[in-house]
N, C-alpha and C positions, 0 to 999 in steps of 0.2 A: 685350134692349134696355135695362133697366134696371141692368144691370150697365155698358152703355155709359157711360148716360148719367151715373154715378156715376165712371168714370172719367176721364168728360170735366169734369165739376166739380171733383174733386180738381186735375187740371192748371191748371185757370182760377183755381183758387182760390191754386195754387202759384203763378203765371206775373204773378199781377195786381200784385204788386208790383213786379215787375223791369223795369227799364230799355227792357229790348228787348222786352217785351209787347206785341204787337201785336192789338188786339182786332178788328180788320179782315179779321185771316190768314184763308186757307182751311183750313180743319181737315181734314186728311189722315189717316183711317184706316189703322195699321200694325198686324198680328195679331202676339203674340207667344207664343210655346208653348215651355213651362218644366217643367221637373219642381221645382215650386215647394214641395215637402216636404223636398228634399235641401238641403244645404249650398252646394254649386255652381250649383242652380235657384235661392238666395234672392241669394248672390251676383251673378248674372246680373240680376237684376230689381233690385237696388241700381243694378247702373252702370249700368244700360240707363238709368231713372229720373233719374239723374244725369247722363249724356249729353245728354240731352230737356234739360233743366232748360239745362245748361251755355251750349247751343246755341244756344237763343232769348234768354237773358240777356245776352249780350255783341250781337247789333247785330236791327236792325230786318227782318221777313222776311214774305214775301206770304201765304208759307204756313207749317202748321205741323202737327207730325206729332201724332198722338194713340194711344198705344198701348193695345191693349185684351190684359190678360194671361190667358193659359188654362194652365190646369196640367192638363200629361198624366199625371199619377201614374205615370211610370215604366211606361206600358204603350204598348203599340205603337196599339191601338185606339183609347184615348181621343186620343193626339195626332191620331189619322186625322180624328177626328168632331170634334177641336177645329180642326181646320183647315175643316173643311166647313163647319161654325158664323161662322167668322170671314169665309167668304167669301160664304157666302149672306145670312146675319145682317148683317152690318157693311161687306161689302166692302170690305175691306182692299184695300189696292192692292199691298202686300209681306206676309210672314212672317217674322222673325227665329224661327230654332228648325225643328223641335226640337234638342235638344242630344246626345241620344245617334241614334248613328248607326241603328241598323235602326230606332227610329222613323223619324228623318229621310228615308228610305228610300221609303215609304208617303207622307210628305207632297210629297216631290220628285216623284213622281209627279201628285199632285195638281196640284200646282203646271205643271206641263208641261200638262195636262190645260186650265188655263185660262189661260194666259201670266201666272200671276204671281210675279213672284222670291221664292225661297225662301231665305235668308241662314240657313245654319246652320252651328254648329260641330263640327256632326260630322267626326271626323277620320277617318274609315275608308277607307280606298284602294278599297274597292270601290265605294262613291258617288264617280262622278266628274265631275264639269261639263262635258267635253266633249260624255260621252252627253246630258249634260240640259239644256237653254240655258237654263232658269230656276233652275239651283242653281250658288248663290256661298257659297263655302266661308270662310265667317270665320275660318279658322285652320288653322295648318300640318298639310298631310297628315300622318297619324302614321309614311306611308313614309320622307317627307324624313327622319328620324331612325336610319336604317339607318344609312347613312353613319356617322355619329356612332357609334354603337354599335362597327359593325366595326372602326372607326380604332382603338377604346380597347381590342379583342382583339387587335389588329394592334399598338399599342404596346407590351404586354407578353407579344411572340412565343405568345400562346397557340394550340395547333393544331387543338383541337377545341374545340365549347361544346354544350350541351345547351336547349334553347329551352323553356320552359315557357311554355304562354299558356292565357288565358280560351276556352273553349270555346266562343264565340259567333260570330258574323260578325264580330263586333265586334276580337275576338282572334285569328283566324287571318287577317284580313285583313291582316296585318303579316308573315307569316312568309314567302311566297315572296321579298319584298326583302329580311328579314333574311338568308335562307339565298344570296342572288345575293352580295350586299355583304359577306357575310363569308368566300364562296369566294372573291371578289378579294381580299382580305387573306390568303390563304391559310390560311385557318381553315375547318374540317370542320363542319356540324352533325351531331353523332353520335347524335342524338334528340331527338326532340319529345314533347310529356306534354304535354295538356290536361286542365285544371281545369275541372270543370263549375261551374258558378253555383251551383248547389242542391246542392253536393257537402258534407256534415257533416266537422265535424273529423277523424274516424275516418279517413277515405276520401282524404282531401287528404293523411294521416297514413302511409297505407298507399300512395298514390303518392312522396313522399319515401321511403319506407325504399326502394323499387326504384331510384329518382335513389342513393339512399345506397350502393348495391351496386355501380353503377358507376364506373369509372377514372375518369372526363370530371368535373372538378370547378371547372368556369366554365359559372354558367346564366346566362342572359337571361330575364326574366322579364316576360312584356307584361300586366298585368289590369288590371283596372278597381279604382278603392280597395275596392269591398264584398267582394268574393275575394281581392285582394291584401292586405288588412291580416288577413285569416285564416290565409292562407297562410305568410307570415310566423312569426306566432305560432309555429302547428306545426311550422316548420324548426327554431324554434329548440328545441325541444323534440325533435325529431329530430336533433338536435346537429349541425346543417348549421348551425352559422352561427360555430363554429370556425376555428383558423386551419386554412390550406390550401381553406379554398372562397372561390369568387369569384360576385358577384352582382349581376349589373348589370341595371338596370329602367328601362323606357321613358318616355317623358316622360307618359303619360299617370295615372302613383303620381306621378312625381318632383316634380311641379308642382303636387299636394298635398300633399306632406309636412308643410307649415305648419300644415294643418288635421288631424293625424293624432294619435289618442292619443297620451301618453307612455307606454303599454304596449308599443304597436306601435314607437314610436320605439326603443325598447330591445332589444326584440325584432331591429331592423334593424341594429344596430350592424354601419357598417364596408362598406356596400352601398353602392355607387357606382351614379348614376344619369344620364341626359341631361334636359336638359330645353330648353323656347327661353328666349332671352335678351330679355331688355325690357334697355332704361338706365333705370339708376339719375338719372333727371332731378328738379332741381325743381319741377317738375310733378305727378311722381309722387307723390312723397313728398309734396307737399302734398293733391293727390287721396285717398292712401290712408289721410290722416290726415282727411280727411271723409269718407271712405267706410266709415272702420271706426266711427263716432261715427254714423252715419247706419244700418246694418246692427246693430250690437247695440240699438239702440231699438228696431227692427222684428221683432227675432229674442231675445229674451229668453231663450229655450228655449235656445240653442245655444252651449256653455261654449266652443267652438276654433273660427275660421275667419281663416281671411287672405288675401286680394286678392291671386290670380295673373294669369299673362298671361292666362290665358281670358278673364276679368274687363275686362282693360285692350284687349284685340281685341273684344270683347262693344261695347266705350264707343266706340271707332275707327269698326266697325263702324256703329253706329246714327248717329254724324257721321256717316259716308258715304253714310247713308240719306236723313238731311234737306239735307243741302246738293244730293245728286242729284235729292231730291224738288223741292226751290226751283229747281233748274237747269230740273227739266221743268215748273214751275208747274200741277202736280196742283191740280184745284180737288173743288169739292164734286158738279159734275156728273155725270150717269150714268155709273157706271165699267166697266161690264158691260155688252158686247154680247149679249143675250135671241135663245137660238136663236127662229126663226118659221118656223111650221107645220108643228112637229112635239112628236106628242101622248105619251103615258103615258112621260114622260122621268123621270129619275132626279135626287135631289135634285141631285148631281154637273152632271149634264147642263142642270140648268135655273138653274146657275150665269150659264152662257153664257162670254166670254172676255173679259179684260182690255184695257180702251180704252187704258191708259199702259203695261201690263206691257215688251210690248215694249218700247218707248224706255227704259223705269226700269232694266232686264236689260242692255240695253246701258251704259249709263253707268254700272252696279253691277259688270259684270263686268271692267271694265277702269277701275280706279279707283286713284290716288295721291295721298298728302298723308302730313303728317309728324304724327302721332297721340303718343297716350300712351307707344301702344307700340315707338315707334319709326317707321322709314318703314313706312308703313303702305300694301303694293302688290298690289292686286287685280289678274291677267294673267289672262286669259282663264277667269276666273271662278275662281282659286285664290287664296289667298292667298299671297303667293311667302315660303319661308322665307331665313333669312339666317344667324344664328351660335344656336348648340346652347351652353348653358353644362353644364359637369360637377360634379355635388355629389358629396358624400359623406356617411355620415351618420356622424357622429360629436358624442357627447352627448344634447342636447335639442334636436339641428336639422342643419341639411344645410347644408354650406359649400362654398363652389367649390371646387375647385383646378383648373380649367381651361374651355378652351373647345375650340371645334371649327365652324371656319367652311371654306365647300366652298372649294375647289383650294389652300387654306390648311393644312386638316390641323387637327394638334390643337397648343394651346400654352399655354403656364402661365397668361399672361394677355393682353390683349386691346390691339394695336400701331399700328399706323399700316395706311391699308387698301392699301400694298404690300407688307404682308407683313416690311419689310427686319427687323423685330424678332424677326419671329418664331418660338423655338425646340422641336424636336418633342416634347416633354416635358409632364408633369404636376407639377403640385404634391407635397407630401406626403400620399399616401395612408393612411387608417388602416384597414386590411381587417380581416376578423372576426378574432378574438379576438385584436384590440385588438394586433396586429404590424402594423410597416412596411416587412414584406416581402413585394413581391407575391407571390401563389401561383404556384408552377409551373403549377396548371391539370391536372394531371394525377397520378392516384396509382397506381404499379405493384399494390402489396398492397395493393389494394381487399378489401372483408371478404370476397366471392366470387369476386372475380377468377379467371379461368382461367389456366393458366400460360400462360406466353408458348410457342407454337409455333415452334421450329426445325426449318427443314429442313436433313438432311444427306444428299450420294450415298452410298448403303453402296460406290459403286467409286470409288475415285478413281484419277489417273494416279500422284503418290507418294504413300507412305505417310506420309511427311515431314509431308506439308501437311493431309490428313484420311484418319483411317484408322476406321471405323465397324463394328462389331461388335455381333451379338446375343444375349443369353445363351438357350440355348435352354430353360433349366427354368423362369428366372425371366422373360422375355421382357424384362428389361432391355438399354438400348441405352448401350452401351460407345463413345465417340471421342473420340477423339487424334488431336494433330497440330499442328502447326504453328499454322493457324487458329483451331482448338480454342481452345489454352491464350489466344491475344490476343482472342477474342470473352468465355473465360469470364473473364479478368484486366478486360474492360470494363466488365462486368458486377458486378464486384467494386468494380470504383472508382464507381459510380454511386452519389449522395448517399441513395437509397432502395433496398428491397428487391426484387430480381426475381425470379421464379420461373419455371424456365425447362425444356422439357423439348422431347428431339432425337425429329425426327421422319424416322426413314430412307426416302427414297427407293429402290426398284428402278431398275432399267433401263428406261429410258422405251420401248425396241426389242427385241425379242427379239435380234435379230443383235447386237445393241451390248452392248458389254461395260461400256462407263462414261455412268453418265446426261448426259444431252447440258443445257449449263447453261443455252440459251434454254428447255427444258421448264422447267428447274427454277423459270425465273426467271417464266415464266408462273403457275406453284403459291403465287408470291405475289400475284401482278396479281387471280387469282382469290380469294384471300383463303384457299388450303387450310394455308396456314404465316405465321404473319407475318414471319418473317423465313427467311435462309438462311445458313448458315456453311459457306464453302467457297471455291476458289482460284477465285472469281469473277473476272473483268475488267471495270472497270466502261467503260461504253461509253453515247455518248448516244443510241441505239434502246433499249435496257435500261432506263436512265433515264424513259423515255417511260413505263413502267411500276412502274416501282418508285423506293424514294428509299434513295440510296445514302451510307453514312458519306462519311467522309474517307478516303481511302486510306488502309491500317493497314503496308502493301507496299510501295514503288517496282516498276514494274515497266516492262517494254517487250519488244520480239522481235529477238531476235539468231540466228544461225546456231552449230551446231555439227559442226565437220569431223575427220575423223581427223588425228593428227599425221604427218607423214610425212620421212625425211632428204631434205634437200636433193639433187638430183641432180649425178652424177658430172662435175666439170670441171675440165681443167687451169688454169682462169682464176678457178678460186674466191675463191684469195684475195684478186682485186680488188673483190669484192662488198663488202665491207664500206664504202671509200670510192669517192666519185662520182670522175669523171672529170679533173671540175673540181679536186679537193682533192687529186687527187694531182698535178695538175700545179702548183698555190699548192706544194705542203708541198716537190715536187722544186726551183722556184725561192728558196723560203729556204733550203734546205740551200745552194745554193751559193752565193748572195748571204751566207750568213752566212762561209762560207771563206772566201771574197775578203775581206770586214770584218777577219776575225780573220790573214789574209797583210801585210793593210796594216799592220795595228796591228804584228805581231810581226815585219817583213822586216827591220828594219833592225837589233831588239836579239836575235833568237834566229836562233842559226844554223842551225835548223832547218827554217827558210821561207827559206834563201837557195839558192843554188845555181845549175846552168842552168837553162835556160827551160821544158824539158819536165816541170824537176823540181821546178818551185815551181806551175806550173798541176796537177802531181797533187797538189799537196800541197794545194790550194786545195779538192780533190775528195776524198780522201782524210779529212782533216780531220773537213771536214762532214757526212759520210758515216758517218764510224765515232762520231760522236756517235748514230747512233741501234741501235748496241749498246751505247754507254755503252763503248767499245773504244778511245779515241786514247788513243797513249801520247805524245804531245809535247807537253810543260810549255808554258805560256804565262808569260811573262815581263812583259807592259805589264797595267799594273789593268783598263786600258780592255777589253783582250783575255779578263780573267775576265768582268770585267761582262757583254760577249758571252757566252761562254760558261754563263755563269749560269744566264740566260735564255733562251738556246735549248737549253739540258738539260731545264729544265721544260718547254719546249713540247715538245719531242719527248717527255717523259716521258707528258703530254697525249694525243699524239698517241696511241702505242702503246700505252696503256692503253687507249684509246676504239677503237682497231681490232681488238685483241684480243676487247675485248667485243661486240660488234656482229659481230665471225667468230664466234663462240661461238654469238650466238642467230641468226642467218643458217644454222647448220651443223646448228639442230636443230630448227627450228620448218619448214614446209612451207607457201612462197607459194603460194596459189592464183592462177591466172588470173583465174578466178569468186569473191571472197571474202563478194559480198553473196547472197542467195535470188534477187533480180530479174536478176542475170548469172546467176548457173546455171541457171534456169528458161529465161532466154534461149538457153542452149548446147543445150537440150533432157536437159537430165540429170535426175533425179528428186530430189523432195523429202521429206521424211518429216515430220508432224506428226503431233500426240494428237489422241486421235477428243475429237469433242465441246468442242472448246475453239475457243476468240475468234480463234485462227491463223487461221484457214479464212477468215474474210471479208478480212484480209490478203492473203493467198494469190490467194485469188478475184480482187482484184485486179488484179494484178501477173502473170497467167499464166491468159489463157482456156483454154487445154489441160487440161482435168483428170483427162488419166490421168497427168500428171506428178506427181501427189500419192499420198501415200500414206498410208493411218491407221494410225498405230502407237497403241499402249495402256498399254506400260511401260519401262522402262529396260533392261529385259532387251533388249528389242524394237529399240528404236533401238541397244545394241550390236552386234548379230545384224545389222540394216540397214546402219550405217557400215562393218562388217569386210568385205561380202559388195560393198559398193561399185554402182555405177550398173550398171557393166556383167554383175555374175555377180545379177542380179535384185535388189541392194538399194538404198540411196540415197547419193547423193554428200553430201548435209548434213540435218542438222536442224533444223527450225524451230521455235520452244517461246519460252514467258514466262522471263524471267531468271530468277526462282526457281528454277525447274524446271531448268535448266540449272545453275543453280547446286547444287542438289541432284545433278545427273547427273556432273557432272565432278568431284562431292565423291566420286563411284565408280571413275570411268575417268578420273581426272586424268593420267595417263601416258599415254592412248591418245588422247585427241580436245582437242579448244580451241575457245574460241568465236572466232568470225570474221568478220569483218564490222563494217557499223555495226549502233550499236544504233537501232531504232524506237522513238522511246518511247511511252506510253501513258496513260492514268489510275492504272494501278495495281488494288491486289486492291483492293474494300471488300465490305458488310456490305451485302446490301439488302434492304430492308423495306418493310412494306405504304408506300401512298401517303398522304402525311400525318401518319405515323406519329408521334406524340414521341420516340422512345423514339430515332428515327433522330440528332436531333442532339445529345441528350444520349451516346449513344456514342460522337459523332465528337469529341467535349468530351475524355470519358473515354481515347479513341486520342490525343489530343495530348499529354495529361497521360503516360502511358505513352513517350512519346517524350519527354518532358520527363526524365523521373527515370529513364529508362533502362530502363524494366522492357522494354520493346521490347527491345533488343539482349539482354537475356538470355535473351529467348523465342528470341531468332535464332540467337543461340551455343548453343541448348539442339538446336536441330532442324536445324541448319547447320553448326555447328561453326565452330572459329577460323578455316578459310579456307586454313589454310597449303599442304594440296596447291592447292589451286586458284590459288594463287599463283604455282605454277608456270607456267599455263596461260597464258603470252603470247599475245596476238592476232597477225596476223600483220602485222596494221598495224601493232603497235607495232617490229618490226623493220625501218626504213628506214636506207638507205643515208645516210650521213654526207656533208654539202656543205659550202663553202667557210664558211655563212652560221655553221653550228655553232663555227665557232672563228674567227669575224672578232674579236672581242677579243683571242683569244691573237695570231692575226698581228699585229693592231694594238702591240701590246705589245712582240712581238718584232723588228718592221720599226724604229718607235722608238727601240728600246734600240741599235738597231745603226746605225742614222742617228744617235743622237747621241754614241756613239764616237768614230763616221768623224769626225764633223764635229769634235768637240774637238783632236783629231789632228789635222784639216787645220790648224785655228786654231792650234796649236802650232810645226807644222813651220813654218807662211807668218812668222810673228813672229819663228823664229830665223833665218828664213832672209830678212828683209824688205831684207839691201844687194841682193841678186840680185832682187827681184821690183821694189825702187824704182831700179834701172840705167833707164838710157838704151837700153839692147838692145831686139830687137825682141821680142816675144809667142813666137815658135818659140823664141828662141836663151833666154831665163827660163824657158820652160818645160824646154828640154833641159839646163839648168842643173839646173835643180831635179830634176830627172828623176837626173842625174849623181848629186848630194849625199843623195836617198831611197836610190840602189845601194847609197851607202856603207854599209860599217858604223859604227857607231854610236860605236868606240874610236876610227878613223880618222880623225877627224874632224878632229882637230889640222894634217894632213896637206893639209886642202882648197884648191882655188886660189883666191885671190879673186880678182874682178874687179875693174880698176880701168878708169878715164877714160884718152881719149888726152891727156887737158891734164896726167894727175897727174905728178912729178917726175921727174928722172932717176931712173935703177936703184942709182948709188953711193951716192944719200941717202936717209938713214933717215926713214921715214915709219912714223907710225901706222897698221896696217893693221887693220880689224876683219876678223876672222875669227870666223864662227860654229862656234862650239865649242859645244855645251853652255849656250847662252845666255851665254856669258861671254866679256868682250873682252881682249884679251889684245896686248900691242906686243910686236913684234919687226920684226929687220931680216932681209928673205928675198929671194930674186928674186923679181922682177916677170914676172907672164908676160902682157906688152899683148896684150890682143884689141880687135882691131879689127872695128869691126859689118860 
């Protein structure tokens, strides 16, 4: 009581000067419970003090809060017995505190026990206000900060993190949301390590060097500053604070780093951390600058502290206690309902229960106003968090480079609240030893690293692709192949050292000759291999268990069939062109005759003659152009120009039937050329045991005795020679490589046929989560970049040139009109604008006959007459005159077309009459 009562004088003695003193108020008992020996506990009791003081000094008020402070010495028992004191003793009507959470724990209980709100800043997820209607959580769950955390592994693709936390309630009560939040960023936790509180250097020393042993080199570090600023030290003395590690620490260090030796500062270089965000207001800055002037008088003893958000939610807080106290006008009357009649009760029990708690619990738990610290929003007894700021520590203090607010993400700095600024980035990082380049997060040659586990089939279907061998004195494993040399060439371009050793698989079946590669791919899912090298198919059931490169391969599923000659017919040779193309190419031969009669009838006497003998010449002509065979000169220009032009088309022509008779004559159409026809004819199919075919297959042909397992190349020759009907198979079904390899053997005897299926391709696949998966598929581009790919493919493939023979039988299609519509176009053309220059010539010399008075029949049989002619004759021609023109004894001008030339003479007249 006398510690009250000296409390309550200090405040009256503070208060009696200021403005809004009200010496009338009802004095409201508030308990407050501090670990008032710490730094954090003297800080809290600064602004709480200074709230009080703020509160009543700006206006006039009925009531007024009176705080009474107990110091739990940092144990769980005293804060219990300081709560029981407060409420028996003084009855309090609330409790601010305690501040660390497993006290808080013991008094939230309390508090429930008598309906009185309990206001503390414990941040621990496992106190939670729904269970307890009297605890209001003055500050951000330490959960909400997950998020934040995983965004900043998720920024710099990290795939695994190692989680280090305090060994308390206090400390694992964060790690089931760190490990949910960082599996949706796609980040692994690959282990947990708990620090005890009472754990000596030694010990903390010899947990590091086992963190040090391991690949995983991104921690999370959740403790409290008394284990955390030890912990530290010894990393760096464990030379864990080098470059290549990463180290990121929860808001509950991060938010004092201000108050942190400069030993441990040093110590931390390059440790990026979250923390919440206050604004930088004038407010603050004025606040913090009496708070720090107000705190070093009180605290003499204490060389480092500085005003965090705790601090400024602490001052929020206590506002929202006295204005919700004024709201419910708490006065000094009985505040505890006294159980009645009933005897040997407990100090607890003879509390009795809170006459205001409830109402005060309700308007505490759901409480809003714009505070020091921001908006300041108590929802159903939490405090709601909002934006996470990211430090880093470099020098003698911790600088932002960014934020991190929810369905926003993480961004350099702090936009407009739609977000339209906001980009997914960070500042400049300075990570340990003092580089600005983030870590990979991962190190192959860890000091005990095991080698990387490869699985390989000791069978496979070619030797080409993996070939695997055991020494038997030295039990060394021996393979080649195809696969081989581009996993170990991946391996080699990787920026760090791998070490790596094959682990051969048997036969997953006694009956089966080659391991079946869903076993195989299971042997990673279980974790017996981390990886696997071999002509895998990547597929997305496969995927479902493991994480597959990039394709290193193109692949997909094609047919292969034996080659076979064409069948015997008199009509072969029309195969090559369509139906259509030979009736176009039979129409130009004789439209070009005709062009080249008209052009040459009048000046070579070898298109004149009778009638039956100038229409073969018409045939003739055009005809023996396509042996390159006429032996009759053309004489008019216009008549080569034709001819010119239709030598190269036919040259065209005959060239392109020649070659399309050729591979028509050697290649063998099937009816059936894809798997889903032949399966449909009922003919059989042959595939490799154990491969990705089969679920294809499966598809496309419920029948499954149409299939057949073949195992080698031997096997499918043996199959295709023996044919459907003498017990073997009509085609093959196999991944192109394979095929490609197969017909690098029997390129004379079979082809592939059909379309192609395509697929994902071969890749590489590894456990789930893996690193090592995308730095390979990095290393596989690079490889197709500079080519070393193709030299691995010409090393186990060869140039290709037999298989180049290997036409499909698609590509052998008959010739249509469409294939040489340019050349007709060209040549129809060349031979229309001949004709037409011709007509334009004859009509202009002949224009007295076409501008007569005659009728259309008697000018055209004119003209008709004057074309018969020949060409020397001409001099010879009749002209036509008028009946008006003179007598016959007088000389007249007469034009006569000659040659274009007019010429007078005196001749008979032969009058026609129309």
């Amino acid at each position: 009581m006398l510690i009250s009562r000296l409390t309550f004088l200090t405040f009256l003695l503070l208060f009696r000067f200021t403005n809004g003193f009200n010496a009338t108020a009802a004095k409201v008992d508030v308990g407050i419970i501090l670990d008032l020996q710490t730094p954090l506990g003297k800080m809290y009791k600064a602004c709480i003090s200074m709230a009080i003081q703020d509160f009543y000094s700006k206006n006039s008020y009925k009531t007024m809060i009176v705080p009474h402070f107990r110091d739990s010495n940092s144990d769980i028992v005293s804060a219990a017995s300081a709560a029981i004191d407060l409420l028996k003793n003084t009855q309090v009507i609330a409790i601010f505190g305690p501040q660390r959470s497993i006290q808080a724990d013991f008094v939230i209980d309390i508090g429930d026990k008598v309906n009185v709100p309990i206001i503390s800043p414990a941040t621990s997820p496992s106190l939670s206000p729904q269970e307890s209607p009297y605890f209001i959580r003055s500050s951000w769950c330490s959960a909400s900060q997950a998020k934040a955390v995983a965004a900043i592994v998720n920024n710099f693709g990290w795939r695994e993190v190692v989680l280090v936390y305090e060994d308390t309630n206090y400390g694992s009560g964060l790690l089931p949301f760190l490990a949910e939040d960082l599996l949706e960023s796609n980040a692994l936790v690959s282990n947990m390590t708990a620090i005890s509180p009472s754990a000596d250097n030694d010990a903390i020393l010899e947990k590091l060097f086992e963190l040090k042993k391991m690949q995983t080199r991104v921690f999370v570090v959740h403790m409290l500053p008394p284990v955390a600023l030890r912990f530290f030290k010894m990393a760096r003395r464990a030379g864990m604070m080098e470059e290549g590690y990463a180290w990121i620490i929860a808001d509950a260090l991060t938010s004092l780093l201000d108050s942190v030796d400069s030993e441990t500062i040093e110590a931390m270089q390059g440790v990026v951390g979250v923390k919440a965000y206050s604004p930088k207001s004038s407010e603050v800055h004025n606040f913090t600058g009496r708070w720090r002037k107000r705190y070093r008088q009180e605290n003499m003893e204490f060389e480092r502290s500085e005003l965090n958000v705790f601090g400024l939610w602490a001052y929020d807080s206590i506002t929202a206690l006295a204005e919700s106290v004024e709201s419910l006008r708490a006065d000094a009357s009985p505040r505890f309902k006294k159980p009645v009649g009933r005897g040997n009760l407990t100090d607890l029990e003879a509390i009795g229960t809170s006459n205001s708690g409830p109402k005060l619990a309700h308007l505490l738990r759901n409480f809003t106003s714009k505070g020091l610290s921001g908006d300041f929003k108590i929802k159903n007894g939490e405090l709601q968090p909002s934006v996470f700021e990211i430090m880093n520590v470099i020098g003698n203090s911790a600088n932002t480079v960014g934020f991190w607010r929810e369905n926003l993400g993480i961004s350099k700095r702090l936009s407009g609240d739609d977000g339209s600024d906001i980009k997914q980035r960070l500042g400049a990082v300075v990570w340990p030893g003092q580089t600005s380049e983030a870590p990979r997060g991962w190190e192959a040659a860890a000091a005990n690293a095991r080698k990387l586990r490869v699985g390989v089939p000791m069978k496979c279907r070619a030797s080409q692709l993996v070939n695997v061998s055991i020494d038997e004195e030295t039990g060394e494993v021996n393979a080649t192949g195809f696969c081989i040399d581009v996993f170990e060439e991946a391996m080699r371009s990787l920026p760090y050292p791998v070490q790596f050793e094959y682990i051969p698989f048997q036969n997953a079946e006694q009956n089966s000759t080659y391991y079946n590669y869903d076993s195989l791919i299971q042997q990673v899912a279980l974790k017996k291999v981390d990886a696997v090298v071999a002509d895998v198919t990547m597929s997305a059931t496969r995927a479902q268990q493991v994480d597959f490169t990039i394709p290193y391969i193109e692949s997909g599923i094609s047919t292969v069939v034996p080659i076979e000659e064409s069948k015997e017919s008199a009509w072969d040779f029309m195969e090559p062109l369509s139906g259509e193309l030979w009736l176009t190419t039979g129409a130009f031969f004789v439209f070009t005759g005709f062009v080249v009669w008209v052009l040459e009838h009048r000046l070579n006497q070898e298109f004149r003659g009778p009638l039956h003998q100038q229409l073969g010449m018409i045939f003739w002509f055009a005809f023996s152009t396509l042996t390159f065979s006429q032996k009759e000169k053309v004489k008019s220009n216009l008549s080569r120009f034709v001819v010119i032009v239709w030598l190269f088309a036919v040259l065209v022509l005959t060239a392109s039937y020649t070659a399309n008779l050729t591979s028509l004559r050697t290649v063998k159409q099937l009816d059936a050329t894809d798997f889903p026809d032949i399966t449909m004819k009922g003919e059989s199919v042959g595939f490799k045991e154990g491969s990705f075919v089969r679920a294809v297959l499966d598809a496309t042909q419920p029948d499954k005795s149409k299939f057949k397992v073949l195992t080698s190349f031997e096997e499918y020759h043996e199959a295709l020679s023996l044919g459907n009907r003498r017990g073997g198979v009509t085609a093959i079904v196999d991944n192109l490589p394979s095929i490609k390899l197969f017909l690098n053997q029997y390129c004379h005897k079979y082809t592939m046929s059909g379309s192609i299926h395509r697929n994902s391709g071969f890749g590489f696949p590894f456990q789930k989560n893996s690193p090592l998966a995308p730095d390979v598929s990095r290393a596989i581009l690079e490889m197709k970049e500079n080519r070393k790919m193709d030299q691995i493919s010409r090393k186990w493939f060869g140039e290709g040139a037999c298989g180049s023979s290997n036409a499909t039988a698609a590509d052998s299609k008959r010739l249509t009109v469409n294939n040489f519509k340019g050349l007709f176009l060209i040549t129809g053309l060349s031979s229309f604008l001949a004709l037409a220059i011709f007509l334009f010539i004859f009509l202009y010399k002949n224009r007295l006959v076409w501008s007569s008075d005659a009728s259309l029949k008697h000018k055209l049989l004119q003209l008709a007459q004057i074309f018969d002619r020949e060409k020397d004759d001409s001099l010879l021609r009749s002209a036509v005159v008028n009946e008006k023109m003179v007598a016959p004894e007088k000389s007249k001008a007469i034009s006569c077309i000659c040659c274009g030339e007019v010429k007078w003479s005196t001749i008979e007249l032969v009058v026609t009459t129309p």
